[in-house]
C-alpha positions in Angstrom: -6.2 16.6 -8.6 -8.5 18.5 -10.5 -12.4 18.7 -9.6 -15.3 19.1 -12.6 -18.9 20.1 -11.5 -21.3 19.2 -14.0 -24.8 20.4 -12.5 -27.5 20.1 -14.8 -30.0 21.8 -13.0 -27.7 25.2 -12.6 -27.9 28.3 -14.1 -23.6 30.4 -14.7 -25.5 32.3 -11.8 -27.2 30.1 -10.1 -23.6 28.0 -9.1 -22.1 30.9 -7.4 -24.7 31.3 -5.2 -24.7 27.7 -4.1 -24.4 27.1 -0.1 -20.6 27.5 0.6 -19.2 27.6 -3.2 -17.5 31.0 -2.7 -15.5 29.5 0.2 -14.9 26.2 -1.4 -13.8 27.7 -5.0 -11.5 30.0 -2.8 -9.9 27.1 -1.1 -9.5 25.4 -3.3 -7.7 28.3 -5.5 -5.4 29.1 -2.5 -4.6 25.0 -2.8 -3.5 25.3 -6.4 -6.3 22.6 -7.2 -7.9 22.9 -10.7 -11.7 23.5 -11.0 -13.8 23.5 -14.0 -17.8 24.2 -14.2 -20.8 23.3 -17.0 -23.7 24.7 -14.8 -25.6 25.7 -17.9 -28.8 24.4 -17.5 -28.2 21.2 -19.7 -26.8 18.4 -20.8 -23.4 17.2 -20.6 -22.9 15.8 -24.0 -19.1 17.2 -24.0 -18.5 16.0 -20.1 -18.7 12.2 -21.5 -16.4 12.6 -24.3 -13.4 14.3 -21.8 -10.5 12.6 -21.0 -10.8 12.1 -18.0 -7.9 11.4 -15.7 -7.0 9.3 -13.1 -6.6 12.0 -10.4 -9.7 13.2 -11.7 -13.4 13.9 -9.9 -16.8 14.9 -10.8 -19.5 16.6 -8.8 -22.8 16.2 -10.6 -26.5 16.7 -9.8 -27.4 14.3 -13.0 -28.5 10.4 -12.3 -27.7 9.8 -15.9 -23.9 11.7 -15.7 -23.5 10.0 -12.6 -24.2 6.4 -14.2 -22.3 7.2 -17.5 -19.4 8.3 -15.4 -19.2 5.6 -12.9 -19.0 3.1 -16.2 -15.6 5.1 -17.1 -14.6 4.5 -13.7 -14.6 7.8 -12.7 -15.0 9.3 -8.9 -18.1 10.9 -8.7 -19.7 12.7 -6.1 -23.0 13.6 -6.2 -25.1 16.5 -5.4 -29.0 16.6 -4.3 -30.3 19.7 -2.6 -32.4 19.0 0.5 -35.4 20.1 -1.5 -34.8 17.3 -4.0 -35.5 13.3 -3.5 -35.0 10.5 -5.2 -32.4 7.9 -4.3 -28.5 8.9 -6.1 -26.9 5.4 -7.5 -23.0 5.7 -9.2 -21.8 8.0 -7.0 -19.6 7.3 -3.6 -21.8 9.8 -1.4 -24.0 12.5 -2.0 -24.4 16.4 -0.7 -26.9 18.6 0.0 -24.4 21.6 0.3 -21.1 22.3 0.0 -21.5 24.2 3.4 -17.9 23.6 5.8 -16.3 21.9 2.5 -12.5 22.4 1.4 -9.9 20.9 -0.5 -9.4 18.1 2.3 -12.7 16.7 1.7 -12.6 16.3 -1.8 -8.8 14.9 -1.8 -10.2 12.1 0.9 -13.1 11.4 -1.7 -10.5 10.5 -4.3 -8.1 9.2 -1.9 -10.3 6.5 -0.5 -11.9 6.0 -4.4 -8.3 4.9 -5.5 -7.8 2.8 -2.5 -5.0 5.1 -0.9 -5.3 5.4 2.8 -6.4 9.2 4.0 -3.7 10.7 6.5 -4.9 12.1 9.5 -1.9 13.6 10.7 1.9 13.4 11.8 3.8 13.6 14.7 7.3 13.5 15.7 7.4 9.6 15.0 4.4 8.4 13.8 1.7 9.0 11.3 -2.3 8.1 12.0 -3.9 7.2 9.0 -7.1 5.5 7.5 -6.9 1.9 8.3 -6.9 -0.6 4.8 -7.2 -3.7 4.4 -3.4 -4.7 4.6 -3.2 -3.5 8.6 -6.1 -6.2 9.5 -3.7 -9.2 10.3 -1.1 -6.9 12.7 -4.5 -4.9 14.0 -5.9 -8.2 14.8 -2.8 -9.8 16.6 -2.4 -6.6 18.5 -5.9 -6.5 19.7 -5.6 -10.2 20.8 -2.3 -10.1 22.7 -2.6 -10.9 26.7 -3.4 -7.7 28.5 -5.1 -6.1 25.2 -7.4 -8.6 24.6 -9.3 -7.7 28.3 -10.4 -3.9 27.3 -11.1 -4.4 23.8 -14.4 -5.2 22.0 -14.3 -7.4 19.2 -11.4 -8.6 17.5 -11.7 -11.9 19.6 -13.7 -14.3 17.6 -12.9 -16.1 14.2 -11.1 -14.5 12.3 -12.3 -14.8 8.9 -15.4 -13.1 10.3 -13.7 -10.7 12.3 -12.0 -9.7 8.6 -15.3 -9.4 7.7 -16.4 -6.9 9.8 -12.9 -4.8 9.9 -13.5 -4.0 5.8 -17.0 -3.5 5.9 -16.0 -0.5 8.7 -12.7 0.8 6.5 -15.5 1.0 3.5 -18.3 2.8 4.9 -17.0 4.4 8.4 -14.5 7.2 7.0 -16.5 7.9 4.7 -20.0 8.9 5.9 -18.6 10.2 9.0 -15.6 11.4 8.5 -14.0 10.0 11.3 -13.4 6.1 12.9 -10.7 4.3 14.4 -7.4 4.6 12.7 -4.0 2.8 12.3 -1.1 4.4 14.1 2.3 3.3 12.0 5.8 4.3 12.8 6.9 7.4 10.9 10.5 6.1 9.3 9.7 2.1 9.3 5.8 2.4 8.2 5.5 -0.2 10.6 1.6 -0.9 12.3 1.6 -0.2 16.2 -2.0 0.0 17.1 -4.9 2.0 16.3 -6.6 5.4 18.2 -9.5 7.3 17.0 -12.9 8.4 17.1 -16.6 7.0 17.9 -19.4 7.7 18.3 -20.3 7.2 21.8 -20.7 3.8 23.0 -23.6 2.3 25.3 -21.4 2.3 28.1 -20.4 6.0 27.3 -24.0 7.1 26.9 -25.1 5.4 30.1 -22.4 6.7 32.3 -22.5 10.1 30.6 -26.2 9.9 31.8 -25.7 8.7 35.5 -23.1 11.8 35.9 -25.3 14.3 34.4 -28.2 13.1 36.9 -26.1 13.0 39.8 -25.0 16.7 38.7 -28.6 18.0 38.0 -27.6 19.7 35.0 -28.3 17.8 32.1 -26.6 17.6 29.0 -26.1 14.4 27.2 -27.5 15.7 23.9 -24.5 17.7 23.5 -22.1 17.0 20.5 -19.2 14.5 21.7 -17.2 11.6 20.5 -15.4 8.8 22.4 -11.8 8.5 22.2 -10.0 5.0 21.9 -6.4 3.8 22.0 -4.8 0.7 21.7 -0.3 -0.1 21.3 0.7 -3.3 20.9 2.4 -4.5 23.8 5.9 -4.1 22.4 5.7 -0.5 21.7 4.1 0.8 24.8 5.6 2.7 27.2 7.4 4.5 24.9 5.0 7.5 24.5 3.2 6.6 21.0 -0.2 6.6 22.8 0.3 10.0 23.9 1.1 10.8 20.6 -1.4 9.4 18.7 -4.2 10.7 21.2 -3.0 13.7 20.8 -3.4 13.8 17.1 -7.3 12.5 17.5 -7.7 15.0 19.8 -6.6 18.0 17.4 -8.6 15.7 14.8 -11.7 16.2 17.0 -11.6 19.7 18.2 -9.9 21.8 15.5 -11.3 19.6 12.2 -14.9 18.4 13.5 -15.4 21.3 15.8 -16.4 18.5 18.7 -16.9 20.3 21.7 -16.4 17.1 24.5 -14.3 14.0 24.0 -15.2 11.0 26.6 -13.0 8.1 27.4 -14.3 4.6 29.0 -11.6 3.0 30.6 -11.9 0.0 33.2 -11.3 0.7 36.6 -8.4 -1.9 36.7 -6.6 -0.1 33.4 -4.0 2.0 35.3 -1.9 2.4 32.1 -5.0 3.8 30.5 -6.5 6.0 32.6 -2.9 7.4 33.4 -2.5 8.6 29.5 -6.1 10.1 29.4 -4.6 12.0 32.8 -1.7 12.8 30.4 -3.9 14.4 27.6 -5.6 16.4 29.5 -8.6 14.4 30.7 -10.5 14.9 33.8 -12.5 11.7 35.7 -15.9 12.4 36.0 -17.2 8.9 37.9 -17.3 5.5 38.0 -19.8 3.1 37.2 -20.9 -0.5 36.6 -22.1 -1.7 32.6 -22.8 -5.1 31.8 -20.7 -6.8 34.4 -17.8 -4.0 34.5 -16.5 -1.7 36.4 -16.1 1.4 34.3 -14.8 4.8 34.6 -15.9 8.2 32.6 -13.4 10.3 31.7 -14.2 13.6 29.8 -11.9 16.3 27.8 -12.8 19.8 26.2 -11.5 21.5 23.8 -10.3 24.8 26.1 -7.6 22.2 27.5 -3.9 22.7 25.9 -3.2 18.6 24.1 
């Protein structure tokens, strides 16, 4: 991989003293990535001529090097300080610093440019990755065998626009957040078992988080979180892959995003599902009633050992 920024409207100075450059430029030496820079105030009449390279990304701050680029096919990302305005076009997302950024990030960038799935992580037997197209037919028998199909939105209408639906969140979801639901696959056999992840908290999640916090007269709803959810396809459960794969979300969410509570919303009738969040370390808060169900509110911080 190798990363180019072309920024137009930097000075050789001016770059270094970018939010969070120093710490990305160090990471990314301490990776072994190659960087190169043209922050010199001007044009990038040589940056349209290089040979660029598949495994190859640009960071720019020009509309017109972002435009040019994109016709070459290359993976551009671009860069408009919060001071700036104007709307970016070519470029597959757009940053106002490069505040909290590493290597990671920019590999994902390309990653999900080229079509490749982003891994999350490994365990023991099993490897969570960034959902693609290919896992929709498995993730949508899964999600509509007997038993699974009762705690699961979605995934339960037609099909073709159920398809639909599952691309248009693999496109945009990982990418401006950073997070989503993700396939679980079996380590040596590759083979697609379910999906766990991350949300942002549902309606039911927000409206029992809110009951609770009433109840315990000290509010605090507003306080960064993300809902966990799980599902194994009937033939692999029981067999410890849920408690696996949560466990990896849950590093996911505390040690990458810096989350500081995870909830889960699990039916009151889901014993199998309320005894794994027991198992990762989750602690029931209540119970409640949304939209015809009876719901429990589990919670998890990041102080607990996963």
């Amino acid at each position: 991989m190798r990363i180019k920024f072309l920024l137009e409207n930097q000075t050789e100075e001016s770059f270094y003293r970018l939010p969070g450059m120093d710490e990305l430029l160090d990471d990314l030496k301490a990776r072994g990535i190659a960087w190169t820079k043209d922050a010199s105030n001007g044009s990038h009449e040589e940056a349209y001529e290089t040979d660029w390279k598949q495994n190859d990304l640009a960071v720019t701050d020009s509309q017109e090097t972002a435009c040019r680029l994109a016709g070459r096919s290359v993976c551009c990302i671009g860069f408009q300080p919060s001071h700036s305005s104007g709307y970016f076009e070519g470029v597959q997302l757009v940053l106002q610093s490069f505040e909290g950024l590493d290597a990671d990030f920019f590999r994902s960038v390309l990653f999900r440019f080229q079509g490749r799935a982003v891994v999350i992580g490994r365990t023991p037997r099993l490897i969570l990755r960034e959902s693609t197209e290919e896992d929709f037919k498995i993730i949508y028998q899964i999600s509509r065998e007997e038993g699974n199909d009762r705690y699961v939105d979605g995934m339960t209408g037609d099909e073709a626009k159920e398809k639909e639906a599952y691309l248009a969140y693999v496109r945009k979801m990982y990418s401006f957040y950073g997070f989503g639901l993700w396939t679980v696959a079996q380590k040596v056999t590759g083979n697609v078992i379910g999906r766990c992840g991350l949300s942002l908290p549902s309606e039911e999640c927000d409206c029992l988080r809110a009951a609770f916090e009433k109840n315990q007269r000290s509010p605090g709803t507003e306080e960064p979180c993300l809902e966990l959810g799980y599902l194994i396809g009937k033939k692999y459960q029981r067999q410890g892959y849920g408690l696996e794969a949560g466990r990896e979300a849950l590093r996911y969410a505390f040690d990458r995003l810096g989350c500081q509570s995870v909830y889960a919303v699990i039916h009151n009738d889901n014993r199998p599902s309320a005894g794994l969040a027991r198992k990762l370390g989750f602690s029931r808060l209540g119970e409640g009633e949304e939209k015809g169900n009876r719901l429990d509110l589990w919670r998890m911080r990041p102080h607990k050992k996963i």
